[in-house]
C-alpha positions as a printed NumPy array, in Angstrom:
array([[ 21.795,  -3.792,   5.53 ],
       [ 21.276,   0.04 ,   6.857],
       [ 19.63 ,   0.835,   9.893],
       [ 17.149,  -1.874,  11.452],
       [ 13.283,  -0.584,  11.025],
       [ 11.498,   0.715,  13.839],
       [  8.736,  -1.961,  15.032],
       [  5.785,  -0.141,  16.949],
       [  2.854,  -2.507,  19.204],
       [ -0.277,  -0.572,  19.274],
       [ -3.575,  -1.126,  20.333],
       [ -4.662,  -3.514,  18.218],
       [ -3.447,  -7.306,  18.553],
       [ -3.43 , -10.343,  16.105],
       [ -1.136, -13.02 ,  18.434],
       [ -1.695, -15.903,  15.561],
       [  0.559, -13.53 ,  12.705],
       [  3.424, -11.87 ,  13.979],
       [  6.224, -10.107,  12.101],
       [  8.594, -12.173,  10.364],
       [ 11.31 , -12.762,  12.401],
       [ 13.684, -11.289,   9.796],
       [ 12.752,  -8.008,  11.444],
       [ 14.243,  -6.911,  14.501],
       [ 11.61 ,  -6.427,  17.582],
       [ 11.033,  -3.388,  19.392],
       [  9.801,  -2.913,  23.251],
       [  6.081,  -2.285,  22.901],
       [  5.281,   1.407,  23.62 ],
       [  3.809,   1.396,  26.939],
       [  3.259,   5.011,  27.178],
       [ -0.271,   5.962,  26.994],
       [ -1.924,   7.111,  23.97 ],
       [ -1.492,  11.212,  24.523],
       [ -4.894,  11.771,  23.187],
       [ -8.076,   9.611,  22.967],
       [ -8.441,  10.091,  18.962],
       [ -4.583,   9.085,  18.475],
       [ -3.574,   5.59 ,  17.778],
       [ -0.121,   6.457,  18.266],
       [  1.996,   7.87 ,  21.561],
       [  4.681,  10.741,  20.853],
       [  8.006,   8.166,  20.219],
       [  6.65 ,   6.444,  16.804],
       [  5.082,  10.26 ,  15.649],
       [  8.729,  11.515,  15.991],
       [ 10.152,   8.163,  14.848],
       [  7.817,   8.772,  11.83 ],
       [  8.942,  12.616,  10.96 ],
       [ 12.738,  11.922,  11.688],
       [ 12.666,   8.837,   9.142],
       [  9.846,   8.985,   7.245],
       [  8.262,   5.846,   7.785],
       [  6.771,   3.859,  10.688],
       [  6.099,   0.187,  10.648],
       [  3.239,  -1.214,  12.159],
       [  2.669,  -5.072,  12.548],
       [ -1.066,  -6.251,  13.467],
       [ -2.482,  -2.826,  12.349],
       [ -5.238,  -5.491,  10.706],
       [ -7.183,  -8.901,  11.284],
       [ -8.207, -11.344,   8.787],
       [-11.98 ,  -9.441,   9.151],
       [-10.382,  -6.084,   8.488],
       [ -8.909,  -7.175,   5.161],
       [-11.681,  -9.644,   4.196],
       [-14.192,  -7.908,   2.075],
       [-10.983,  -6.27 ,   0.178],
       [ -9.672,  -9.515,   0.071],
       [-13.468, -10.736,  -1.869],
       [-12.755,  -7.821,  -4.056],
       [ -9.867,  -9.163,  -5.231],
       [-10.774, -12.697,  -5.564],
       [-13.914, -11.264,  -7.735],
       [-11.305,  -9.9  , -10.032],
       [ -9.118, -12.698, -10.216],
       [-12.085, -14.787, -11.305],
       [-12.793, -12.259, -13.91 ],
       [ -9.396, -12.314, -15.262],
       [ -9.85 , -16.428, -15.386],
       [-12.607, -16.464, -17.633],
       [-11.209, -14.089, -20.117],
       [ -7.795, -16.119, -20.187],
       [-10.675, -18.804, -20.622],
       [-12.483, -17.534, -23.335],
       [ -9.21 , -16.235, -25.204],
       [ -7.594, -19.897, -25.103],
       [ -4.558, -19.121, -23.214],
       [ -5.672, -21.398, -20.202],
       [ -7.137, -24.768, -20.209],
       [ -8.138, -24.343, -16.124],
       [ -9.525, -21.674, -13.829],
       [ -7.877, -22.929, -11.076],
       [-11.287, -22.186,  -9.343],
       [ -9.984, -24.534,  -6.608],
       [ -7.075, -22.972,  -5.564],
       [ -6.953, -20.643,  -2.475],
       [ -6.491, -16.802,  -2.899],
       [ -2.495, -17.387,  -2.199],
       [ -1.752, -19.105,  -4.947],
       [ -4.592, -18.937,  -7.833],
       [ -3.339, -15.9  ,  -9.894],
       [  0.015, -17.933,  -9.895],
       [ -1.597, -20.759, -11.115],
       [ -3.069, -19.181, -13.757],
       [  0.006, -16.727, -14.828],
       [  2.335, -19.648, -14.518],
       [  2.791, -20.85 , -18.082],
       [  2.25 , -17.387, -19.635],
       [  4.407, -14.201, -20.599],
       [  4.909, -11.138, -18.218],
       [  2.916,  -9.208, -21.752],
       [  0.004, -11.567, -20.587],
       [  0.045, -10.706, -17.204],
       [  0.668,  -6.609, -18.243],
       [ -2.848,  -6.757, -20.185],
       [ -4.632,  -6.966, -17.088],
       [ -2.646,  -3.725, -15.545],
       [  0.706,  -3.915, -12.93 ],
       [ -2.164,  -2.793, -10.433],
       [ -5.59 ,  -2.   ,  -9.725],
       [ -7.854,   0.246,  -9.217],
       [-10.798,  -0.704,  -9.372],
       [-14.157,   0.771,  -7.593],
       [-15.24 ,  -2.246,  -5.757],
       [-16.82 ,  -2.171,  -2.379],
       [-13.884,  -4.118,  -0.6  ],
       [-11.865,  -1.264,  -1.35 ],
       [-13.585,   1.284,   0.165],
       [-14.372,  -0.881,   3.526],
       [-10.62 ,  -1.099,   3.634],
       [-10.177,   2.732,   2.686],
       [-12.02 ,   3.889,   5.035],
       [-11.11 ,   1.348,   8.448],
       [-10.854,   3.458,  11.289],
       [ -7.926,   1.426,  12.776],
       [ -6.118,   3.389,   9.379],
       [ -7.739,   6.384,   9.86 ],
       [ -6.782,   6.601,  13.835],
       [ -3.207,   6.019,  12.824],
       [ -3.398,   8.546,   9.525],
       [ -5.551,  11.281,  12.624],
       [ -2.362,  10.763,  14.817],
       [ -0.028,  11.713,  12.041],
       [ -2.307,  14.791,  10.636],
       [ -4.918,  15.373,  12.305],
       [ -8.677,  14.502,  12.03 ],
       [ -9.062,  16.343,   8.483],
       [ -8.452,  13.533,   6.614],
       [ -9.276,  13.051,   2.875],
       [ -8.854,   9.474,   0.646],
       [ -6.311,  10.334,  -2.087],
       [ -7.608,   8.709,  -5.475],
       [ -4.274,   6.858,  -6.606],
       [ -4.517,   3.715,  -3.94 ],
       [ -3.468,   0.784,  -5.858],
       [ -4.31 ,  -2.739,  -5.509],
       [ -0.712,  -4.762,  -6.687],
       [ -0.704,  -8.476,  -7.683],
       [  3.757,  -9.808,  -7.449],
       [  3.093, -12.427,  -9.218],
       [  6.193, -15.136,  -9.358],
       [  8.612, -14.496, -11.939],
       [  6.867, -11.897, -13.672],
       [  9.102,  -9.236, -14.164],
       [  6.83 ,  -6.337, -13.358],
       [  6.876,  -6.571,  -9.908],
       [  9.669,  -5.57 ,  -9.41 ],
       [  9.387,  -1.771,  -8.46 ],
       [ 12.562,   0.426,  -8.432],
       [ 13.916,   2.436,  -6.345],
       [ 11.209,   6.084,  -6.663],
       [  9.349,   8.541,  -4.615],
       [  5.487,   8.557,  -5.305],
       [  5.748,  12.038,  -5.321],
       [  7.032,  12.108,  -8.822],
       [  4.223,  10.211, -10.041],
       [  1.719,  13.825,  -8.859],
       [  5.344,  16.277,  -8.893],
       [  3.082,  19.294,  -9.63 ],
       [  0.195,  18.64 ,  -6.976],
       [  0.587,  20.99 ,  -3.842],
       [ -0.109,  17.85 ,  -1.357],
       [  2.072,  17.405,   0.877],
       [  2.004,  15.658,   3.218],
       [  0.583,  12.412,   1.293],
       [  0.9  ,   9.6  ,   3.633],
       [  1.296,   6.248,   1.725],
       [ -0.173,   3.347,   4.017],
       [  1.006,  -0.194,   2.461],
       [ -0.801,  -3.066,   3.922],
       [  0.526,  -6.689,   2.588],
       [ -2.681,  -9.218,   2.336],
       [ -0.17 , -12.213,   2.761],
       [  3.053, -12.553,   4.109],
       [  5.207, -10.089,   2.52 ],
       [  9.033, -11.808,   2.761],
       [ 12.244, -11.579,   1.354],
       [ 11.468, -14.253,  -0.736],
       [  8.16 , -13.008,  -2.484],
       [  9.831,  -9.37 ,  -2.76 ],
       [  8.788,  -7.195,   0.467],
       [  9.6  ,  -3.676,   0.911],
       [ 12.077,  -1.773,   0.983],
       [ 12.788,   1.608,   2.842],
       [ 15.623,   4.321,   2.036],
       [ 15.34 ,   6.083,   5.73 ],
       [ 15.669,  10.148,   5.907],
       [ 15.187,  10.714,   2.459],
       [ 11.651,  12.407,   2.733],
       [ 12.734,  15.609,   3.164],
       [ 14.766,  15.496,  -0.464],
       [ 12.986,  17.661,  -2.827],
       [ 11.282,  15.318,  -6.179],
       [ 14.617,  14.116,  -7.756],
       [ 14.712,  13.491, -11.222],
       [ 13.631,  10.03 , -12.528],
       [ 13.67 ,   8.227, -15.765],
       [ 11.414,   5.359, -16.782],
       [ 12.866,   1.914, -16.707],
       [ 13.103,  -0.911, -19.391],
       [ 13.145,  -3.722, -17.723],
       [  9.624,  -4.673, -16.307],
       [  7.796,  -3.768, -19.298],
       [  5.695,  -1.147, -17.624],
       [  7.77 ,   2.079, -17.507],
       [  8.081,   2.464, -13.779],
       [  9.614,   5.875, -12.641],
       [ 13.003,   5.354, -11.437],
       [ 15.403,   7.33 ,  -9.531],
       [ 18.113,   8.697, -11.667],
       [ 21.533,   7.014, -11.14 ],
       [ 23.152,  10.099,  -9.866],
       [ 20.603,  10.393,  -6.838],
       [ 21.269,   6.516,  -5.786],
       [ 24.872,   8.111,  -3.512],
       [ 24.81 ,   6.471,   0.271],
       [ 21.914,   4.406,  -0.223],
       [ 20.81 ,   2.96 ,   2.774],
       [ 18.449,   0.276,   2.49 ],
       [ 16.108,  -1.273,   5.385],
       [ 13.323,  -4.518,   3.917],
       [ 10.792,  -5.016,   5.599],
       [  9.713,  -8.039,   5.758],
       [  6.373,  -8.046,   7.545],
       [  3.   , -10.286,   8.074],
       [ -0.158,  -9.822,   6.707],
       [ -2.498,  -7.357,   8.225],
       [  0.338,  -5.194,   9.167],
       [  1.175,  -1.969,   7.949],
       [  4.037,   0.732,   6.498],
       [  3.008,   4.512,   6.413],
       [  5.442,   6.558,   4.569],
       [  5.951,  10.064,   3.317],
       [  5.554,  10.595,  -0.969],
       [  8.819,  11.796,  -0.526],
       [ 10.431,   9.008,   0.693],
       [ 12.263,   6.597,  -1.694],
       [ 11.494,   2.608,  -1.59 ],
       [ 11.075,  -0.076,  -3.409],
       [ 10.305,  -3.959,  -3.947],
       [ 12.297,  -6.872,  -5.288],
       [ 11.413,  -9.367,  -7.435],
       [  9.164, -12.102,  -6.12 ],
       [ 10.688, -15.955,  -6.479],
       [  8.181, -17.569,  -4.536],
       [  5.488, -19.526,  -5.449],
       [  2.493, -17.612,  -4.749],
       [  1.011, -14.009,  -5.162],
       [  2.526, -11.234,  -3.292],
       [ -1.364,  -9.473,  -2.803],
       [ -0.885,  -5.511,  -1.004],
       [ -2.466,  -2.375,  -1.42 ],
       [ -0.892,   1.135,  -1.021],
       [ -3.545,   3.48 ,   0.011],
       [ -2.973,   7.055,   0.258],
       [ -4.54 ,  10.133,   2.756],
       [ -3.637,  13.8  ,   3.241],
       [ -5.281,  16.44 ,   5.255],
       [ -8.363,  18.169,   3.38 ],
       [ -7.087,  21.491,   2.703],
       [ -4.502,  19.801,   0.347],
       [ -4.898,  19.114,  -3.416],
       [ -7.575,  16.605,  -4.159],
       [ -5.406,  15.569,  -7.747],
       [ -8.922,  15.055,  -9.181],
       [ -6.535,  14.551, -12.369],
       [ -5.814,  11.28 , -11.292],
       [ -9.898,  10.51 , -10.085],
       [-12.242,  11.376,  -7.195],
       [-10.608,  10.374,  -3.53 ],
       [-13.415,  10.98 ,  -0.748],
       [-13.729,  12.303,   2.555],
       [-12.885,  10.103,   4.688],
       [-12.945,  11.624,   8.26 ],
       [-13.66 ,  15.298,   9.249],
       [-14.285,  16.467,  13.172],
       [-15.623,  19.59 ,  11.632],
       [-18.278,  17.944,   8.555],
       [-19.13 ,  14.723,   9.78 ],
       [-22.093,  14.933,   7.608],
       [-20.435,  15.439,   4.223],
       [-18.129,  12.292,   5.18 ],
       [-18.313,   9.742,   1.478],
       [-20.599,   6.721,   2.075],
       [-19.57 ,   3.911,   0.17 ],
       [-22.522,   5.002,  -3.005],
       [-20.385,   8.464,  -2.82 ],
       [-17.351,   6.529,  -3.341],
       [-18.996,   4.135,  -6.028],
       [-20.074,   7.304,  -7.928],
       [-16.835,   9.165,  -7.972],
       [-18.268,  11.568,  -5.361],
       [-16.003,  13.085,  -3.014],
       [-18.34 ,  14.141,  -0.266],
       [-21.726,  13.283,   0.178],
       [-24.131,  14.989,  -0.837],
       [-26.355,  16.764,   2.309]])
């Protein structure tokens, strides 16, 4: 294992989750918070552009995350009757708890079953944009570039399902997924809904690396989906951190910084979202859809409601 990741205690507290214990802990920062708009005190900032990432357990309660969470369920429902309808299950599983019931359903099935319903989401479903636009993630995102702040459109909502070999994510920067937008910086803000563990295929960081230009990638074979991958000739010195962190907590990393996620061998759904922000003044990548405006100091009235967001609006409309 490379260096140990960087735990940082901020203002917001959830006492009944707390970070696996796989990860080391980290005196709480007991500095005050420089500014009153920042969620964040000077060390984890510069923690954050010296090594490109910045972990932050109990960013999120269970109320935060619920009407995402709803989302999801709605769409795992969806999913049910159509395996229904098409024969391939005998049960919905409607019983089962949000852990567990995409397993259920997936568990006598191919990973080409599972691939017809998409590796990820991204759907435009209310939950999303409560989550999208939380101003515990927006305070952090305001400490990190200021209070200019604008949605990217490629958030994705990922299902690991057990033993389904697409999800498993190599090792890539999501900067070669956009390599000839002008954003930059894109913060990447991934947010595990359960327990992320070793077991059920957490993260994993490649620290210092987000100041490498967009390396050159090929797509993969193995998962079925064509993931971008690293070329071999880049992978020299790796150093790898996991992070193995509770649900509700959260890792913000550059798009320049390379990760990934292992397999998952548990028996229940791996459910996390990667959201994305950058300041306004950066490309919007409307090729990839309509992000909103998500906070603004200086145009608090052209800020996206949540019918903005539903109509692939970017600001609203004054």
């Amino acid at each position: 294992m490379g260096r140990d990741a960087r735990i940082v205690t901020i203002k917001t507290k959830r006492p009944d989750c707390m970070p696996s214990a796989s990860v080391p802990e980290i005196d709480p920062i007991k500095a005050k918070r420089p500014l009153e708009s920042s969620a964040l005190t000077r060390e984890p900032v510069e923690f954050y552009d010296t090594e490109g990432y910045l972990v932050l357990p109990n960013l999120l309660t269970d109320s935060d995350m619920l009407q995402a969470q709803l989302a999801m369920q709605e769409k795992v429902e969806e999913m049910a009757q159509e395996l229904l309808r098409s024969g391939l299950i005998k049960d919905t599983f409607s019983e089962e708890p949000f852990k567990t019931r995409l397993a259920k359903l997936f568990e006598g099935l191919s990973d080409e079953d599972f691939l017809k319903c998409g590796r990820s989401w991204r759907d435009r479903r209310s939950g999303y944009y409560h989550l999208m636009s939380n101003s515990k993630i927006l305070d952090v995102i305001e400490a990190l570039i200021g209070a200019e702040i604008f949605s990217n459109p490629v958030y994705n909502v990922r299902p690991k399902v057990p033993k389904v070999a697409a999800g498993a994510v190599p090792w890539h920067q999501d900067k070669s997924y956009w390599p000839d937008a002008n954003s930059n910086p894109v913060i990447t803000v991934w947010i595990p809904l359960v327990d992320a563990t070793h077991e059920n295929g957490c993260l994993h960081i490649w620290p210092r690396t987000h100041k490498k230009q967009v390396l050159s990638t090929h797509a993969e074979t193995y998962t079925g989906t064509g993931f971008i991958e690293i070329d071999e000739e880049h992978m020299k010195d790796l150093r790898v951190v996991p992070i193995p962190l509770a649900a509700g907590g959260a890792i913000l990393f550059n798009d320049r910084c390379i990760h990934m996620s292992t397999p998952n061998n548990s028996d229940h759904v791996r459910w996390s979202v990667d959201l994305r922000y950058q300041p306004t003044d950066q490309d919007p990548m409307p090729q990839h859809g309509a992000g909103f405006l998500a906070r603004s100091r200086e145009r608090p009235e052209r800020l996206a409601d949540l019918e903005d967001w539903l109509n692939d609006r970017p600001e609203h409309i004054v």
